[in-house]
C-alpha positions as CSV (number, residue, x, y, z in Angstrom):
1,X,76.7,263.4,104.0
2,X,74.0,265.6,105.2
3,X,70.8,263.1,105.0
4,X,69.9,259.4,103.9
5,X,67.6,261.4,101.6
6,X,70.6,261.8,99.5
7,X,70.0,258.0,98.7
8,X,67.4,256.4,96.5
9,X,65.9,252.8,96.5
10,X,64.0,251.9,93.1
11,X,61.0,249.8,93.6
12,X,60.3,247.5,90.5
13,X,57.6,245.9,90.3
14,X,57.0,242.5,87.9
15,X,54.3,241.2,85.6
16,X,54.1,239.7,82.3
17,X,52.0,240.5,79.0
18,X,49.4,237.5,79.4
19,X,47.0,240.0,81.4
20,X,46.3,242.2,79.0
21,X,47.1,246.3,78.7
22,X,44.3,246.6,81.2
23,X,45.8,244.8,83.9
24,X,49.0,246.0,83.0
25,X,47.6,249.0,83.4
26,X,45.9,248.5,87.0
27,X,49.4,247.1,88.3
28,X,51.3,250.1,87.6
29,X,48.5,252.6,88.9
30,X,48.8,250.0,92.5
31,X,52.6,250.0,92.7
32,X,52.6,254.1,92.1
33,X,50.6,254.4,95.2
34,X,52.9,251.7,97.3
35,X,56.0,253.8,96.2
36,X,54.2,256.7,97.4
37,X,52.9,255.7,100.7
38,X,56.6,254.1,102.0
39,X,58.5,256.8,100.4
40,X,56.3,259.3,103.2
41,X,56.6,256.8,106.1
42,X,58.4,258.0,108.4
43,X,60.8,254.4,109.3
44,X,61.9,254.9,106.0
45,X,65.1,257.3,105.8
46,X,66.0,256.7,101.8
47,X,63.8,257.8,98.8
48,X,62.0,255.7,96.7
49,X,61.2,255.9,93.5
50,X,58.8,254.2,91.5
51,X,59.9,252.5,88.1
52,X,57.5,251.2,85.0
53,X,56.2,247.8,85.1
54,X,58.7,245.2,84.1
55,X,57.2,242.5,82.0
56,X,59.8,240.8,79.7
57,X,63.9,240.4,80.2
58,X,64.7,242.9,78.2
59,X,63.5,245.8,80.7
60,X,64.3,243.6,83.5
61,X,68.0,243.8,82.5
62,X,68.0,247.6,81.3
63,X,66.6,248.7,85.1
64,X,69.2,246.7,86.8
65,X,71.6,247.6,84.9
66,X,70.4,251.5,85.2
67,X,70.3,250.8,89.3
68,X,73.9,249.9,89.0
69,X,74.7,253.3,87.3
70,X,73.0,255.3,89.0
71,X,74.9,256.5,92.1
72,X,72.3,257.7,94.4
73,X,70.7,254.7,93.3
74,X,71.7,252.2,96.4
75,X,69.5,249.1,95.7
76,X,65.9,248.0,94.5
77,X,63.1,247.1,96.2
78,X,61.1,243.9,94.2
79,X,57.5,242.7,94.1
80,X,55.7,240.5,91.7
81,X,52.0,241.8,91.7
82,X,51.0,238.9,89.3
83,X,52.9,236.2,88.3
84,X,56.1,237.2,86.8
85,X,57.7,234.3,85.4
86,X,61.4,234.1,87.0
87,X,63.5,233.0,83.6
88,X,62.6,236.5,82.6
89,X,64.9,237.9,85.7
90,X,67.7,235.3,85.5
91,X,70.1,237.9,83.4
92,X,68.9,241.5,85.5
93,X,69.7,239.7,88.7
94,X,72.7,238.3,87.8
95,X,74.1,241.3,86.3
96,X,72.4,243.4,89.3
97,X,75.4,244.4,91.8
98,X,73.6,246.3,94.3
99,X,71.6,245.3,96.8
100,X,68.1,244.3,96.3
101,X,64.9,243.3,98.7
102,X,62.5,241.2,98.1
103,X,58.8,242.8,99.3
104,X,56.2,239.5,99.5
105,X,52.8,241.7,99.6
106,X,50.1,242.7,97.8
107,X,47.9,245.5,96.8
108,X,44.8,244.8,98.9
109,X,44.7,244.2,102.3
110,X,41.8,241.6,102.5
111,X,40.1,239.2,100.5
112,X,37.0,241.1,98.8
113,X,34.5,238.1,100.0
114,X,31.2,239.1,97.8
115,X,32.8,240.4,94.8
116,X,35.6,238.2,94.2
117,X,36.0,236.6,91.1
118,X,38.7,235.9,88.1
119,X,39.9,239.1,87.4
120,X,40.6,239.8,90.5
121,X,42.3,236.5,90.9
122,X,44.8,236.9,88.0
123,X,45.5,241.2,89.0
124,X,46.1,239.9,92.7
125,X,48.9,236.9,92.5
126,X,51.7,238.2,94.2
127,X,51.0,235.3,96.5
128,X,52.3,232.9,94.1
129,X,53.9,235.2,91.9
130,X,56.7,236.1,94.7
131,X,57.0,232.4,94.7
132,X,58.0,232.0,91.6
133,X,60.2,235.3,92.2
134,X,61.6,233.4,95.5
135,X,62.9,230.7,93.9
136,X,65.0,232.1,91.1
137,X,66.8,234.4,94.3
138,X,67.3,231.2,95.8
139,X,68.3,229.1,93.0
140,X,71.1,231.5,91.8
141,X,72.3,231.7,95.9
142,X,71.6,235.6,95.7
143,X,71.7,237.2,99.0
144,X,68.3,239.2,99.8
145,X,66.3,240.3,102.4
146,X,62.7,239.4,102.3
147,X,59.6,241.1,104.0
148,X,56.3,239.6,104.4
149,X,53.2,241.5,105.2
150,X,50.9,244.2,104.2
151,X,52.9,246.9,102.7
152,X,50.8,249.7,105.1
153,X,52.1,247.4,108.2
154,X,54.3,249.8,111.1
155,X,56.6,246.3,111.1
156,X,56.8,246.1,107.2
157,X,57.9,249.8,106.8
158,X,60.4,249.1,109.9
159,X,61.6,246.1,108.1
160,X,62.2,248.0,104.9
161,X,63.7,251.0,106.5
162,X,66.1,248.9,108.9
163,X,67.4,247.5,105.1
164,X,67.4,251.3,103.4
165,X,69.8,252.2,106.6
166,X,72.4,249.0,105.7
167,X,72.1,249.8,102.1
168,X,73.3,253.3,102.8
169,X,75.8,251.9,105.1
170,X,77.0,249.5,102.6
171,X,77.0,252.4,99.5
172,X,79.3,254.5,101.5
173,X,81.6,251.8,102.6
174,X,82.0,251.1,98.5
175,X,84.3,254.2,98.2
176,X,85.3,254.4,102.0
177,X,88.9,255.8,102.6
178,X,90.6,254.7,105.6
179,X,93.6,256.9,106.9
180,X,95.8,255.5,109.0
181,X,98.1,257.8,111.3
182,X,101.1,255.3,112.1
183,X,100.9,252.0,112.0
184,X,98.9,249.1,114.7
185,X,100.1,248.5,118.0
186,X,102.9,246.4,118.2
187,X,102.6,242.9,118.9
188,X,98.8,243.0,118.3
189,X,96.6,240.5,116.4
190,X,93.4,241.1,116.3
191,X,93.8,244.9,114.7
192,X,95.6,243.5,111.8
193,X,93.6,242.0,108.8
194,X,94.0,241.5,104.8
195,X,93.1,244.7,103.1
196,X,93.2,243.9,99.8
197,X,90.7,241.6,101.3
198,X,88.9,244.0,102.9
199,X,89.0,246.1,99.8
200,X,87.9,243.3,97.7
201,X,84.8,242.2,99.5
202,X,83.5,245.7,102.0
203,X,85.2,248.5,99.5
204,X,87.5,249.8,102.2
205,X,90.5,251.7,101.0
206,X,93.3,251.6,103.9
207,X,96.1,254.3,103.9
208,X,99.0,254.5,105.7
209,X,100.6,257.4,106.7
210,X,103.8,259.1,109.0
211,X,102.9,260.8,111.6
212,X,104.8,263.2,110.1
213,X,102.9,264.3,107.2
214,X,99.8,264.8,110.0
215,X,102.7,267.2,112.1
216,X,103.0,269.2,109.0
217,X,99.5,270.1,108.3
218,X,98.9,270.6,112.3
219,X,102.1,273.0,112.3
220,X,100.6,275.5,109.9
221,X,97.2,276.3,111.4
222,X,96.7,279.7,112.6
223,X,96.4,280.9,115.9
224,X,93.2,282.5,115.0
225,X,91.7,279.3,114.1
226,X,92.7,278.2,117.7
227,X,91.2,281.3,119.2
228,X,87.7,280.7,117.2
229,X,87.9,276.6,118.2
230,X,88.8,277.2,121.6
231,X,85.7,279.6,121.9
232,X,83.4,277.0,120.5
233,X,84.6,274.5,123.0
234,X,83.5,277.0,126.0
235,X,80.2,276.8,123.8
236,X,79.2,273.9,123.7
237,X,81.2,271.8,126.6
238,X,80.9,272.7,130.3
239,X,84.8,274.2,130.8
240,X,86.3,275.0,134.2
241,X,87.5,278.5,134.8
242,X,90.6,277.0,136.5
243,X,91.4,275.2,133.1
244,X,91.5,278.5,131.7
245,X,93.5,280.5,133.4
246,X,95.7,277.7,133.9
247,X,98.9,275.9,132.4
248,X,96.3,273.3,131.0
249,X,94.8,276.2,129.1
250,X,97.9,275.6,126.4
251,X,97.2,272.1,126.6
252,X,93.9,272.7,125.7
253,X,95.1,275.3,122.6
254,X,97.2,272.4,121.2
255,X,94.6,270.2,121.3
256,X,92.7,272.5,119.1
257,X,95.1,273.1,117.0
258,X,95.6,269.1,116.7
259,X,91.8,268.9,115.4
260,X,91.7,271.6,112.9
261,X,95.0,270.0,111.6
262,X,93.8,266.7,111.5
263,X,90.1,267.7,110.1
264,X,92.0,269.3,107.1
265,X,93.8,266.1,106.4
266,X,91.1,264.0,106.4
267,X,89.0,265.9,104.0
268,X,91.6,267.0,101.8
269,X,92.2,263.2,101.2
270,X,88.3,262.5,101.2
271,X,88.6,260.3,104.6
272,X,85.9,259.0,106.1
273,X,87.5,257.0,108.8
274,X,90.5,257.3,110.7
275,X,93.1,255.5,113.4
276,X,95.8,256.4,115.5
277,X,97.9,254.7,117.8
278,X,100.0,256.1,121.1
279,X,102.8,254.0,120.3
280,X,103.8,256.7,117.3
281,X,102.8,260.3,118.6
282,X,106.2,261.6,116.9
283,X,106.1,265.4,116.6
284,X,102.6,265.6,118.6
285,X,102.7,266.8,121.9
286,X,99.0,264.9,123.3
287,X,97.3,262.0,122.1
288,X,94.7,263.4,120.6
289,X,91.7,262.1,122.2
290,X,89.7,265.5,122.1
291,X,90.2,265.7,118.5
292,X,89.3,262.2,117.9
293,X,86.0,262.2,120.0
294,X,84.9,265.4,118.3
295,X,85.8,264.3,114.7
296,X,83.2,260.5,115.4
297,X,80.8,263.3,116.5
298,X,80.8,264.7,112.6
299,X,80.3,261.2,111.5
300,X,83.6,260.2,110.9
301,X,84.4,256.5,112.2
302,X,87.7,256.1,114.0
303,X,89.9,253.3,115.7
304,X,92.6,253.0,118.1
305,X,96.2,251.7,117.9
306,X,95.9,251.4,114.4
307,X,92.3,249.4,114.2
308,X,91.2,250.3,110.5
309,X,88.7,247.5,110.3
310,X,86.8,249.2,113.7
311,X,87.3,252.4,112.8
312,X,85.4,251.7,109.0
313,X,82.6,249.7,111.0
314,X,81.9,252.8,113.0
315,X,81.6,254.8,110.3
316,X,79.1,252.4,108.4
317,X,77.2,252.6,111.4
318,X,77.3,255.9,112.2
319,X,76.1,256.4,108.2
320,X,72.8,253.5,109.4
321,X,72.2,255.4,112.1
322,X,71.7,259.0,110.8
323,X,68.7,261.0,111.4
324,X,67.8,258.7,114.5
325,X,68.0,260.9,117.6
326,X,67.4,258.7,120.7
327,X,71.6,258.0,121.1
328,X,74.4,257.7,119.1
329,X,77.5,255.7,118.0
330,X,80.7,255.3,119.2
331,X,84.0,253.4,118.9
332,X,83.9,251.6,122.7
333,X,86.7,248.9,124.5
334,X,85.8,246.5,127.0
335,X,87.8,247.8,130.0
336,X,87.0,246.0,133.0
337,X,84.3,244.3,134.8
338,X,82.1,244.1,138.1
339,X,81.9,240.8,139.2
340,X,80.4,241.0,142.3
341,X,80.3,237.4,144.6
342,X,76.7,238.0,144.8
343,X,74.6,241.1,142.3
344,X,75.1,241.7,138.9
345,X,77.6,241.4,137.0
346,X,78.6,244.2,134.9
347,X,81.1,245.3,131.9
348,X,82.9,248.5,132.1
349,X,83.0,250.2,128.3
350,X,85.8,253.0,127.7
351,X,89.0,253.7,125.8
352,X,91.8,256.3,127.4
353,X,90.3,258.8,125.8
354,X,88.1,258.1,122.7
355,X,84.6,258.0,123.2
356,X,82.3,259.7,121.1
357,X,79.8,262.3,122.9
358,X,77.2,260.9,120.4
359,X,76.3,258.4,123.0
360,X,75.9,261.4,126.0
361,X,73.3,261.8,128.1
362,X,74.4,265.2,129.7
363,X,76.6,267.9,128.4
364,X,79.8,266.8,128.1
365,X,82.9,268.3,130.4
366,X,85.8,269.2,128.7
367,X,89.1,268.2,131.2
368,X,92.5,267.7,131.1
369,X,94.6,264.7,133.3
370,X,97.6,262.8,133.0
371,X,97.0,259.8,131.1
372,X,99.5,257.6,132.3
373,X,101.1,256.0,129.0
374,X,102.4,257.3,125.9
375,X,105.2,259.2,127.4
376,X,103.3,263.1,125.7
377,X,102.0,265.9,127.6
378,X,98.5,265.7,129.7
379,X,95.6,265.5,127.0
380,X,92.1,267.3,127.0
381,X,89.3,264.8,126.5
382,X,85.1,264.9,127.1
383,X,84.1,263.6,130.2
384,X,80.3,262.4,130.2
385,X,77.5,260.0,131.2
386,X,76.0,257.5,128.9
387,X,72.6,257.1,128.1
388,X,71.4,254.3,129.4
389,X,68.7,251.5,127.8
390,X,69.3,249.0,124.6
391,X,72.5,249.1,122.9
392,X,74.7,246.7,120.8
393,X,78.2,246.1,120.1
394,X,80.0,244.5,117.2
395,X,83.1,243.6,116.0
396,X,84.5,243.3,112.5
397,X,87.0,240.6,112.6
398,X,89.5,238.9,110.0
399,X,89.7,235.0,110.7
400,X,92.3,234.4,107.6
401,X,89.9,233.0,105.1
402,X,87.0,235.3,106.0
403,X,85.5,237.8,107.4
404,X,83.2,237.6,110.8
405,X,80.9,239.9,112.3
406,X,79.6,239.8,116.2
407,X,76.9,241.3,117.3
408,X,76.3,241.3,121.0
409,X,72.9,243.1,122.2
410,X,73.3,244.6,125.6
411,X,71.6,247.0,128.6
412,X,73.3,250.1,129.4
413,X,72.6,250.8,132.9
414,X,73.5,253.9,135.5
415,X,77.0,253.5,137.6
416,X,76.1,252.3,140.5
417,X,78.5,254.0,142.6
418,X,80.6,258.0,141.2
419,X,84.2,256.9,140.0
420,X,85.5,260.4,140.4
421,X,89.4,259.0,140.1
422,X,88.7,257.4,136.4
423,X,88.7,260.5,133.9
424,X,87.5,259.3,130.7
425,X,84.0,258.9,128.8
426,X,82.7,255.6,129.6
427,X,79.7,253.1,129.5
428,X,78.3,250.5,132.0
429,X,76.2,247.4,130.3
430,X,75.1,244.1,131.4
431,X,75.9,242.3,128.1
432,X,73.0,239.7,127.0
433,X,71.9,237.1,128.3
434,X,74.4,237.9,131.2
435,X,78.3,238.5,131.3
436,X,78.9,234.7,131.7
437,X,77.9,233.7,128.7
438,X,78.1,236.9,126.5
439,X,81.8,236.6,127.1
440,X,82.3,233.4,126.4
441,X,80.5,233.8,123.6
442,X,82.5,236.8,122.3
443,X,86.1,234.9,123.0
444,X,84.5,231.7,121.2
445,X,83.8,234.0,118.0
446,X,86.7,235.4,118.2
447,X,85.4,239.0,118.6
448,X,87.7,242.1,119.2
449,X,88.7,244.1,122.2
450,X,87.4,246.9,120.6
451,X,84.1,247.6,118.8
452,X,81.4,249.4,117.3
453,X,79.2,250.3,119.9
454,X,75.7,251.8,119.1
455,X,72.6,252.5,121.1
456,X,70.4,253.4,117.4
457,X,71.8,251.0,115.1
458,X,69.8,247.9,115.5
459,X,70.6,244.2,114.9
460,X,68.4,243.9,111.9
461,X,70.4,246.5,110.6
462,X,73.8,244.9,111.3
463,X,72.2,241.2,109.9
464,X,71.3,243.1,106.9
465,X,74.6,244.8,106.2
466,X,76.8,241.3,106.8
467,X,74.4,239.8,104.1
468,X,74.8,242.3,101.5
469,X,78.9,242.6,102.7
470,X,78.2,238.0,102.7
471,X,79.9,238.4,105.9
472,X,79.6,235.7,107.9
473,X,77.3,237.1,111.1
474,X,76.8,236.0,114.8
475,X,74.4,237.7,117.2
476,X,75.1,237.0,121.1
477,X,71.6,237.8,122.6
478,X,69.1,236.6,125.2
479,X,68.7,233.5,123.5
480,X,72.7,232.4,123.8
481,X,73.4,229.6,124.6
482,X,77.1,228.6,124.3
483,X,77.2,224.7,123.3
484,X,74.7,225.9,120.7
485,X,76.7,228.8,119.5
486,X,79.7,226.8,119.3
487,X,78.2,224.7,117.4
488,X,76.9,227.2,115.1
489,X,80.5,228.6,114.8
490,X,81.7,224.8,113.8
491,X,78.9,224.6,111.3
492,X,79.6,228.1,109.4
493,X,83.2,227.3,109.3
494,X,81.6,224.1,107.0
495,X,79.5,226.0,105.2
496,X,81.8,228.9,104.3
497,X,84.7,226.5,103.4
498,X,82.8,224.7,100.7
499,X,80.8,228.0,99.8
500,X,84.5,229.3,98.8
501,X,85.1,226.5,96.7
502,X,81.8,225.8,94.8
């Protein structure tokens, strides 16, 4: 995927026949120039398009169900500029499967004091009219976002855009392909997970494969292609002279040949995600952290020791995130902490090798060191700073009947002190409100040792995807606090269980 603008969101806009062709008339001239102004603005990374005036069940049904056939189509947008009576949309909204948004605005900004009379009245209803809209959503327990304000608003267009980003995230996750390279870490809980559930509800397809069928793919690239990558990697990564001209220099050629292996795998099978696991490195001589970190770079989404749930969540978010240039997303571990007797108190993000350089804040330095486990040859990996300011990260977990998401907001902050012995990409943060809690909080939920970590992706965008996904959602921020978040944890479990049975 090159751009959201590959994506489309149809705005449809509701009214009945009581008004009259004029009116009719007036509506669809108003809607035209909404679709025009938010398909310009700027927080708004999708297309939309502008459909005719619905006013009877008939075309309500026909556009949802041409929004469900339409692939770049990836959900609708819905206002009621007069009243629109809801029995009309019963049948397109419950034959509707993609997501839709419910915009509660209207046409003009103010109320025209002097010159307000009945006509305008019955062309200008949406304030009742999305009522009416409202309750059939709620009635048939359809999950929706809805935005309230002035459709020229800098918030409403951020609200609408923040839900175009999870849409695309939640389109591409329909026909997402997970390939798995070996199996998870032994012993291991929280990496495992139903995926016929996982298919079933997000549209993840899991693959396993041998290690072996990667080997053979790896074995037959040409030394050429090596040359060329090796080249690029003096490009664009600072590179040590001594690494060249020493033994790590063939260290650094496999590695090469490991990615170009490993990138024609993956899109010969149409992968958008991968794992991998240094408990089953048979026939590869480096765990291929280079590879790994440079692949999440192109957008694919990746997870360690066999995490296919991660390693699709970073991919949806590296998809909700695209075209935003202030950071980037990564797959990210808690490591370790700083927990000082008196100071701050920090957490230490990294993996042994697989970070992505989205999230760099100076040109990455391509090394190679021992890694210490894994029993295979010294790998190459990036080595780089993180940008620092607002980031989030969030786990994708499997709880046996359902599926969680965690969101935890946090502050990336500079190392205080160099840490010239520790050779891997990493990432300080003072998790919100503070590590205390945030922790607590995390291990309550249930959350992962690994995650999505993001510094563009927003929360909104995260809320919205686990309510199109009805993924069950908690957000540890500045506002935790932990008798109150346990209690919402007891209270979902409730709802969820007799949601599944009614």
């Amino acid at each position: 995927m090159k751009s959201l603008k590959e994506f489309e969101v149809w705005f449809i806009t509701g009214s009945q026949h009581l008004y009259g062709p004029k009116t009719l008339a007036q509506v669809a001239e108003d809607s035209k120039i909404i679709v025009d102004s938010l398909d310009s603005a700027g927080d708004i990374p999708v297309r939309i398009v502008s459909k005719p005036v619905v006013t009877t069940p008939e075309e309500i049904l026909s556009v949802c169900k041409a929004a469900n056939d339409a692939p770049a189509c990836i959900g609708i947008i819905c206002w009621m500029h007069t009243f629109s009576p809801a029995k009309m949309w019963i049948a397109g909204l419950r034959a509707l499967n993609k997501p839709f948004c419910h915009l509660h605005t209207q046409f003009n900004r103010e109320i025209p004091w002097s010159e307000i009379d009945m006509d305008f009245m019955n062309l200008n209803q949406s304030a009742h009219g999305d009522r009416e809209f409202g309750f059939i959503g709620t009635r048939m327990r359809l999950n929706r976002k809805v935005v309230v304000g002035h459709w020229q608003d800098a918030d409403v267009q951020q609200q609408l855009g923040a839900w175009a980003r999870a849409a695309a995230g939640w389109a591409d996750s329909q026909n997402m392909r997970v390939a798995r390279f070996g199996d998870n870490m032994r012993e291991v809980a929280v990496t495992e997970g139903n995926k016929v559930s996982a298919q079933i509800q997000l549209g993840y397809s899991v693959y396993g494969y041998g290690v072996g069928d990667l080997v053979k793919v790896v074995d037959q690239v040409s030394e050429n292609d090596v040359d060329a990558l090796v080249s690029q990697y003096t490009d664009e990564y600072q590179v040590s002279q001594d690494l060249l001209k020493t033994r790590s220099f063939s260290t650094l050629r496999e590695a090469a040949r490991l990615e170009i292996g490993m990138r024609a795998f993956l899109e010969a099978g149409n992968f958008k995600a991968f794992t991998t696991t240094f408990e089953d490195l048979w026939g590869i001589n480096q765990l291929p952290g280079l590879a790994c970190q440079r692949l999440m770079n192109d957008g694919y989404g990746f997870g360690a020791e066999g995490d296919w749930k991660t390693a699709a969540l970073v991919r949806t978010m590296k998809v909700m995130g695209m075209g935003l240039n202030d950071g980037g997303t990564s797959f990210m571990e808690d490591y370790t902490y700083h927990m000082p007797k008196d100071g701050q108190a920090y957490a230490l993000g990294a993996h042994m090798l697989e970070v992505c350089p989205s999230i760099a804040s100076n040109k990455p330095s391509l090394q190679v060191h021992p890694l210490g486990i894994g029993g295979k040859a010294d790998p190459a990996r990036l080595l780089f700073d993180t940008k620092t300011g607002p980031a989030l990260a969030a786990s994708l977990i499997d709880i046996g009947t359902r599926f969680r998401m965690v969101v935890n907001e946090v502050e990336v902050v500079p190392v205080e002190k160099p840490m010239p012995k520790l050779p891997v990409a990493q990432a300080l943060w003072i998790p919100k409100p503070n590590l205390k809690v945030a922790a607590a909080a995390w291990i309550y939920a249930g959350g992962a040792h690994h995650s999505g970590f993001s510094q563009v992706v927003t929360t909104e965008m995260m809320r919205d995807f686990a309510d199109m996904a009805d993924v069950e959602f908690l957000l540890i921020n500045e506002k935790t606090d932990i008798e109150e978040f346990k209690k919402e944890i007891r209270f979902n479990h409730v709802y969820y269980s007799l949601a599944r049975g009614l």
